[in-house]
N, C-alpha and C positions, 0 to 999 in steps of 0.2 A: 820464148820457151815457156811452156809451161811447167810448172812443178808438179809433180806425181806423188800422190804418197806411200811411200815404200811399205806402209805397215810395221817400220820397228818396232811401234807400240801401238796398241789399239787407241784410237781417234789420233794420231800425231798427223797431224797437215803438214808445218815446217818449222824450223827455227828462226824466231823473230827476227837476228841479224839476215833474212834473206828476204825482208820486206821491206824494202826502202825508207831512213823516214820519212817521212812525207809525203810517201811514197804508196805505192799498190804493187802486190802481184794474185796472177791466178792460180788455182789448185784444182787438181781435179780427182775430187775426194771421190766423187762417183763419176763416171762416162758421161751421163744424164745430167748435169747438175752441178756445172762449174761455181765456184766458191773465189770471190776477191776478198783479198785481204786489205786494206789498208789501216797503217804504221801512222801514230804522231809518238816519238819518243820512245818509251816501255809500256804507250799502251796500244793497242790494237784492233780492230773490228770487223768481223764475217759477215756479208752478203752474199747469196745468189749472185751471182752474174749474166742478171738480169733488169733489162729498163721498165719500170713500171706503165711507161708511157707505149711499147709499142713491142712488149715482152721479147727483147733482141739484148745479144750481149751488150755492154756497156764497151768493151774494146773493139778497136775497128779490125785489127792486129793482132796475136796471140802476145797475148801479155804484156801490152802494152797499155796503161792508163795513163788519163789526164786528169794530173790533181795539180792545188793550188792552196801556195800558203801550210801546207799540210792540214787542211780545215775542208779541202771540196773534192769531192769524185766528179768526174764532166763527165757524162753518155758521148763517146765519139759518132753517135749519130744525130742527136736532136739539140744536143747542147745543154743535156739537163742537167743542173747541179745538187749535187745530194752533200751532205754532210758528216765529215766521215764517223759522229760519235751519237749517230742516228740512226740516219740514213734516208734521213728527210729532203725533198725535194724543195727547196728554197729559190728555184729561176731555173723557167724554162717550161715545156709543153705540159708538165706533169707535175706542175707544182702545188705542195700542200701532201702528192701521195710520199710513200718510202721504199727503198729496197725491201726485200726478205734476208731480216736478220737471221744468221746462223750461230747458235752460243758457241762460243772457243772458251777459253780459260787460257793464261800462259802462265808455264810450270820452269820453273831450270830455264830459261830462256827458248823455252819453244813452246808453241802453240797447238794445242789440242782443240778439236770437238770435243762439248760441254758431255753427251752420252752419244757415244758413237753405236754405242749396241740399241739405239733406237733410230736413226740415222739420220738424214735430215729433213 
């Protein structure tokens, strides 16, 4: 499942308890331009959802990611490992490049875009 953002506030994506720790999930802040989240602890980090390596989502699944250690995103297609407090490509096809970060902040235990009135 993906998560939708309802707009309760302007930029709110979701509430960190709804991102695994260790963990990922997706958002789809725009139609166009899905956003993974992943979680180590109270801190968190925004990517496109997108593989640097062959510009295809990183899940095979809807909302499904493969991490590890809570330290690695996998590409369910190429096997790339990126870093989750980067987004650095450290093993696999496309390493050395990174996702496209997207700034969040998290406020009150939930996670906002950085200026959502400029998008992403």
């Amino acid at each position: 499942m993906t998560v939708a953002n309802d707009n309760r506030q302007a930029g709110l994506l979701c509430a960190l308890a709804e991102v695994p720790d260790g963990g990922a999930i997706e958002i789809s802040a725009l139609p166009e331009m899905p956003i993974v989240i992943v979680r180590r602890g109270v801190d968190a980090w925004a990517y496109r959802n997108v593989c640097p390596h062959f510009s295809i989502p990183l899940n095979y699944e809807p909302n499904t990611f493969w991490t590890y250690d809570g330290e690695l995103l996998m590409c369910a297609h190429h096997s790339a490992m990126f870093r989750f407090e980067d987004g650095r490509c450290v093993e696999g096809p496309c390493e050395g490049t990174a996702l496209t970060a997207v700034g969040i902040r998290i406020d009150r235990g939930e996670v906002f875009i950085d200026n959502p009135e400029q998008g992403l």
